[in-house]
Structures are given as C-alpha cells and as structure tokens.
N, C-alpha and C positions, 0 to 999 in steps of 0.2 A: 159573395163568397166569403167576403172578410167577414161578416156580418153574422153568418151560419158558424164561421170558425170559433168568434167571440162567443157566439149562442150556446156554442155545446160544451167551452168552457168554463162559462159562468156556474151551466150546470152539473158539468161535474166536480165546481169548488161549493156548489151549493149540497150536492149529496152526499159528499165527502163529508164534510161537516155537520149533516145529519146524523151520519154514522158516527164520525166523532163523539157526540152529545149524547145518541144513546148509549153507543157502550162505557160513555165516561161516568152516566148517573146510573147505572143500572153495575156500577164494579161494586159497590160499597153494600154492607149490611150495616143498618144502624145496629142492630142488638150484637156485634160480632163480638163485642168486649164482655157481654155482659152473658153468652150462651155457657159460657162453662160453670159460673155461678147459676145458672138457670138450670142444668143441666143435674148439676148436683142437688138442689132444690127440688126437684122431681125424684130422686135418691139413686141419680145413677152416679159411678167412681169411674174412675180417669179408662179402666178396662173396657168398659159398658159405653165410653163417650168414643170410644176407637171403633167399639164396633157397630154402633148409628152409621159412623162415617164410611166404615167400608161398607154398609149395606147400601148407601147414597153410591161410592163408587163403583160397586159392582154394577147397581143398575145402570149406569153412566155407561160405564163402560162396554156392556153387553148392547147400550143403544147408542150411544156415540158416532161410529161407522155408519150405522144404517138411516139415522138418522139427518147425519153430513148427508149421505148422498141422495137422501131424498132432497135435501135442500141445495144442492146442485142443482140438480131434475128437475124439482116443480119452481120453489120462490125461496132464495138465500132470505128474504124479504119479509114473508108471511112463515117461516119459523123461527124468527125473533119475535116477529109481532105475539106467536101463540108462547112460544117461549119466555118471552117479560110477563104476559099477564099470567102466565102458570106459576110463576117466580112467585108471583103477590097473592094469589090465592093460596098457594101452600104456606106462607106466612103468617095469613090467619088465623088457615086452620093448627098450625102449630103451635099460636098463642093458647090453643086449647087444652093442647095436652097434657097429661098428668102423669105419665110412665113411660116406664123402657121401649115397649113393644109400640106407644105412640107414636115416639120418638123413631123409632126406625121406619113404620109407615110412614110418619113426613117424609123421609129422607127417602126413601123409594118416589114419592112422589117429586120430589126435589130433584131428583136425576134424571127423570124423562122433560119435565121442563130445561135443564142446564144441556142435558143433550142435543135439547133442540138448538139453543144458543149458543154450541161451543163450535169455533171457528167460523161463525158466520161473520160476527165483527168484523174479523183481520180478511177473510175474502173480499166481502167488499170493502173494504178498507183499499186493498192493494187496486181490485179493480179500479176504483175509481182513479186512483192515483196511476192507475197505466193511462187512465184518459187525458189526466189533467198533463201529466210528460207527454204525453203524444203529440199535447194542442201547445206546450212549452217549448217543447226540445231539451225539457231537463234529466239529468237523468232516470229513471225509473229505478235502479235499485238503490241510490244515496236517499232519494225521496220517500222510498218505503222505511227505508229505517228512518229518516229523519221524525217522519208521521209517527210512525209505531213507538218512538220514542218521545213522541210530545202526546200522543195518547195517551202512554201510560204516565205520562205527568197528570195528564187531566184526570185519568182514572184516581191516580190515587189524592188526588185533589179533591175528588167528591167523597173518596173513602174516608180523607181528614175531617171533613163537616159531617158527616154523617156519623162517623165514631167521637167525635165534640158532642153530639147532640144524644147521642145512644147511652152515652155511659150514665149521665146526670140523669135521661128518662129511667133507664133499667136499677136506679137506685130509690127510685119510687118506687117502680113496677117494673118487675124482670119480662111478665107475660105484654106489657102496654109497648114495650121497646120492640119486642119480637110482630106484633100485631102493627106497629108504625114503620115495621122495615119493609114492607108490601107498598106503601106510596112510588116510592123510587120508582121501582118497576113495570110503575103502572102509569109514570110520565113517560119512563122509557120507550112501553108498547107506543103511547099515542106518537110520538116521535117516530118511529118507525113505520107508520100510518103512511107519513108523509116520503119515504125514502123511495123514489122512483127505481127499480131494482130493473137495468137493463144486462147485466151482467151475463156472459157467455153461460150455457144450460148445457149440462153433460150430456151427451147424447150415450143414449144404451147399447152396447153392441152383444148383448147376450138376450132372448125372451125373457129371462130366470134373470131378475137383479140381482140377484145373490150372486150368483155368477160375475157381474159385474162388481158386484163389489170385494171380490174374491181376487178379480183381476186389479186391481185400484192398492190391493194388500200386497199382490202378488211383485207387478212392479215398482212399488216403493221399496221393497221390501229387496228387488232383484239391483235395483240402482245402489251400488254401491256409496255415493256420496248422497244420497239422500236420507238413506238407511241409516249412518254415521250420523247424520244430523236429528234425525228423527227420535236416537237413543240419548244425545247430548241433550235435547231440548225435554225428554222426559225425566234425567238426572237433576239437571238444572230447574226445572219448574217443584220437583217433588222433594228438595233438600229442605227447605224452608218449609214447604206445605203440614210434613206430618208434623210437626212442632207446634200447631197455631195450637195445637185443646190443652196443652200444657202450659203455654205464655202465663192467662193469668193466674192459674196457680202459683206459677215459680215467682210473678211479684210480689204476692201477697204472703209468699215465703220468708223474700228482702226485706219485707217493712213496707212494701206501701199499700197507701189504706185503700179498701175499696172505693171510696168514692175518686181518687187519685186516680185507679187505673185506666180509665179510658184515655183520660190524658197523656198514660204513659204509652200506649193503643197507638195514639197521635202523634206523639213523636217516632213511633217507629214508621208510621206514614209518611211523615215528614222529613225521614230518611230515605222511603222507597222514592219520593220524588227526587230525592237529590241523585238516587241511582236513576232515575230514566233521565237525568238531564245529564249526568257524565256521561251516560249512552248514550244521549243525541251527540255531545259535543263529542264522543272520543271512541264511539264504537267503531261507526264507517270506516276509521283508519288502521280496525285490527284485526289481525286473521280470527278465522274460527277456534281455533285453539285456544288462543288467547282470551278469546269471550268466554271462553268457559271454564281454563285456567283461575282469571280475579274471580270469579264468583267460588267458586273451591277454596282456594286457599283462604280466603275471608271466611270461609264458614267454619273451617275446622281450627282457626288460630280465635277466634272468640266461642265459639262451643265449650271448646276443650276447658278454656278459660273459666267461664260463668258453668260451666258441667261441675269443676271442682273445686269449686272456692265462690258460691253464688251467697251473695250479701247487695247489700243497698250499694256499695261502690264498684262490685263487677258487674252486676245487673245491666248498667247502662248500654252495655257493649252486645246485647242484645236488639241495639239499633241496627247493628251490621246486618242483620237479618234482612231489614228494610233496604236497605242497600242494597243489596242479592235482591232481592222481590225485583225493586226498581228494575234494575242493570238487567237481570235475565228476562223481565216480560217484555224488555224494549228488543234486545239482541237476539232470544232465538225463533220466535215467528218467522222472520225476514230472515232467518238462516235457511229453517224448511222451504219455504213458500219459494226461494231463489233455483230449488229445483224441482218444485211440482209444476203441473201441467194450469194452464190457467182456469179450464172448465172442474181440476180437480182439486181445487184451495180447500174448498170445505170439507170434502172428504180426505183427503192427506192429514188436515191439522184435525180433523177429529182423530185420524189412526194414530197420532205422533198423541193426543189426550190418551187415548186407550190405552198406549203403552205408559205412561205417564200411570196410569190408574191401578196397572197389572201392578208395577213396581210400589205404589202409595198402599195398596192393600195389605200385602205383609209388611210393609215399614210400619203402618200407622199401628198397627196391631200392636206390633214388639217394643216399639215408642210407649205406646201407654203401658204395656204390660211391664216394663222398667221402669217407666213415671210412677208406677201406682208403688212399686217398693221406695220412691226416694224422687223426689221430680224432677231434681235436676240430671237425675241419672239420663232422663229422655235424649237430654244434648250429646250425652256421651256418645249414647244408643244412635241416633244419626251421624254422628262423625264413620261410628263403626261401618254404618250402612252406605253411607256414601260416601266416603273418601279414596273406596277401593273402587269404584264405579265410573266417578269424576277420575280417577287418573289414566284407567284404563280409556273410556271417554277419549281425553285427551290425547291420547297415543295414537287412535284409531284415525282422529281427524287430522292427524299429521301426514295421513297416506296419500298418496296421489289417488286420481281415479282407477 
C-alpha cells in the first residue's frame, strides 16, 4: 500500500514538472524585441500594429471558451500538444510576410493556436498539485501559489534567454529571429507528448454544448466572489499587455541604440522574475485586495513618470512593468482557480482570458492611436484606462460574499 502511495506520488511530481517545462519554454518569443522594428519594416505605424493585435484577440477571444471547454471534455493534454506545434508553424509562415493584411492573417492564425493553450497550463498545473497535497498533506492552496509562482519564474527565465538571443539574431535578420521563434514550441509540443493527462473531464449536462458553455459563463458570472476575481485578473493581466508595441519605440526614443534593445527587453524580464519571486515569498500572506492594490499603484506612479519626462534616465523605471508582469502572472491564476469547480479550470480561466481580451481590444487600439501622436503619450493613455478600473477592482474585492 505504502508502495502504490509513493508510486502515484512520484508521478504526480514527475507530471507536474512536465507541465512546468513546457509551459516554461514555450512563454517566450525570441523575435518579441525585435517585432515592432519588423513590423514597421513591412510599413506598418504604431495604429496598424494595434490593429494586427486585436484581430489576433478577437479571434482568441471568440475561441477561448469553446475552446477551454473542449479541452475539459476531450484532452487538457492533446490541445497544447496541437496548440505548441500551431505556435511554430504560424511563426514560419509569418517569417514570410510582407504587409498589413499578412500580418493580420498570421495573427488570426495565432489565436486559434494560443486559444487552444490558454489556461491549459495552470489546470493542470493545479491538478497535479491537488495530487501531490493529497499524497503530502500539504497544503493545496499555499502550494498552488507557491508553483504558480515559481512557474512564472521559470517562464520568465526562458523569455530572458530567448530575448538574449532574439535581439542580436533580429539585428542581422528581423525575418530569421521571427522564423527561429517556432523552435521553442516545437520542444514544448514534444514535451507534452510525454505529460500523462489523468485530470478530472467535464461531463456535459446539456445535448447542445453551447449550452453548456452558456452554463460555465452563466455561473462564474452568478458567483459573486468569483466574478470579482475574474474582472481583477483581466485588469491586472491587460495593464502592462497593451503597452508591449510601444516599449521599443519609446527606447529608441531615450537613446538607446537598437542593437542595445533586446538587452533592455531583458532587464525588464529580469524584473518580472523578481516579481514572481516576491510573489512566491509574500503573496500567500496577502488578501486579494492587496495583490492587486501593489500592482496598481506601481503602474501609475512610474507611467505617469516615464509618460512625461521620458529620457535615458526615466526610461529605466519601465522595469516596473516587469514587476507587474512578474507579481500579477504569479498571484491572480490561483485567485480564480481558488473558486472554480475542478472539472472547470480550463474553461473558467479561458472566460476570465476573454474578458481580459474584450477589455485589451479597445485599450490596445486607443494606446497606439495616442502612441502614434507622441509615444510616450501611450503610458499616459493606460494610467487613464486603468487606474479607474484597478481602484474600482479594488473596492469590489473588499466585499464579503
């Protein structure tokens, strides 16, 4: 009996760490420093780079849900495996293109692959870690954020080597950096090969899955404290998000030279891991408010900052960014997921993406469409959009149930 005990905990620290390793080498894009100089090379301006992006999130988002819950249903398993290798072959074929209307078919294609992999990670991520507390005695919810918090160390561990290595290729060749960020994704699939997926399977209670997924919208949506958390973690994910097409322009604003910028890429990586490591060590101890509280106020006291007075010596404070990354990919997962159902991980955290995506669609628009008058003005442009979002946020998770 001890024997079978040890047996099924071996394996669930062995799957665990499957999952670990893919979703840690499959966070990163090498070409990510180098797309907006790629972007403008193909002659599109900062308006035209907004709206690539929401045509990628629309698609996402209209397949996110129905996605999630097929991979409930059938294999959490088998759509990351098709989700990594769709990653790498849209990378390719993106090495190819030469205009705007390219540029948005990739990113259409980009979004039914990223839909397939969004919140598969962090489901089984937690499942396994219900196993490994169960065969421990430790507890189950310190242990999810502990993980989710040393995941996104290692994520952004692999995003540091892989933007090291992206900036110096994409200054040879912009198209060879975007054509070499398809590798990752393509160890990631095989790595998920191996991930034994015994995870609890939604069972349907309507004929019409629509229905069912109707129902899955309906009570996240009726749970009050789930709800509250679902709107915090799409505030908190989509603050930093719309600002990435504008980063390297506004260094290259400061003074620093393009070949420097990747580097500068990697220090703000090199920040977000210092945010999932304050996270591990000091989230578990804070209410919800709280977690999303420091990520607020960090955002709009260096925005504000580098938005009106950006030069080589406020620049830097665009690290904070990285921080925020760090601190909110660790903390709000394990806020949702502490009130969904266990068969419904991957569908709940795709709905809590969607809403993430409704809210990034007119952000990232109005972001560039201010970046493109003046590019620091985009920072101003986000404080405006989220600081009245994040406080009301704030207020809501104060409530009781």
């Amino acid at each position: 009996m001890k024997n079978k005990h040890n047996t099924l905990e071996q394996s669930a620290i062995h799957n665990l760490r499957l999952v670990m390793a893919e979703s840690s080498i499959t966070a990163g894009l090498l070409a990510m420093s180098v797309l907006t100089p790629f972007f403008n090379s193909i002659g599109l301006n900062q308006t035209q780079i907004s709206e690539t992006q929401m045509a990628f999130t629309v698609i996402t988002m209209l397949l996110n849900l129905p996605l999630g819950y097929l991979a409930d249903r059938v294999s959490r398993k088998w759509a990351n495996i098709i989700g990594d290798f769709g990653h790498a072959l849209v990378m390719l074929i993106y090495s190819t293109v030469g205009s705007f209307w390219g540029a948005v078919a990739c990113e259409c294609i980009f979004g039914i692959s990223s839909a397939l992999t969004d919140g598969v990670d962090q489901s089984l991520l937690k499942h396994f870690i219900d196993k490994v507390a169960k065969n421990t005695g430790k507890s189950e919810p310190h242990l999810l954020k502990t993980k989710t918090a040393q995941l996104e160390a290692w994520r952004q561990a692999c995003s540091l080597f892989l933007i090291m290595l992206g900036g110096p290729i994409g200054a040879i060749d912009l198209r060879l950096a975007i054509a070499l960020s398809a590798v990752n994704h393509i160890i990631g699939g095989i790595i998920s090969i191996f991930i034994k997926d015994d995870s609890p399977k939604l069972k349907p209670t309507h004929k019409n899955p629509l229905k069912d997924m109707a129902s899955v919208i309906k009570t996240a949506f009726a749970t009050p404290m789930l709800r509250r958390r679902i709107f915090a973690f799409a505030i908190a994910r989509e603050m930093t998000h719309s600002i990435v097409w504008i980063a390297t322009p506004l260094f290259l604003k400061t003074g620093v030279p393009i070949s420097l910028v990747s580097f500068v890429w990697a220090g703000n990586t090199l920040m977000a891991i210092l945010g999932a490591h304050l996270a591990s060590k000091h989230g578990k101890r804070l209410s919800d408010p709280v977690l999303l509280a420091i990520p607020i106020g960090l955002m709009t006291i260096s925005m504000i900052i580098v938005g009106l007075s950006p030069n080589i010596f406020t620049v830097w404070l665009y690290g904070i960014m990285g921080i925020i990354q760090g601190w909110t990919a660790a903390t709000m997962p394990p806020m949702v997921q502490h009130y969904a159902k266990a068969s419904e991980q991957t569908s709940v955290l795709s709905l809590a993406k969607m809403v993430a995506q409704l809210l990034y669609i007119p952000a990232v628009w109005i972001i560039g469409f201010v970046a493109d008058i003046e590019i620091n003005f985009g920072l101003l442009a986000t404080v405006a959009i989220f600081l009245p979002l994040g406080l009301l946020s704030i207020k809501t998770l104060t409530k009781p149930a």
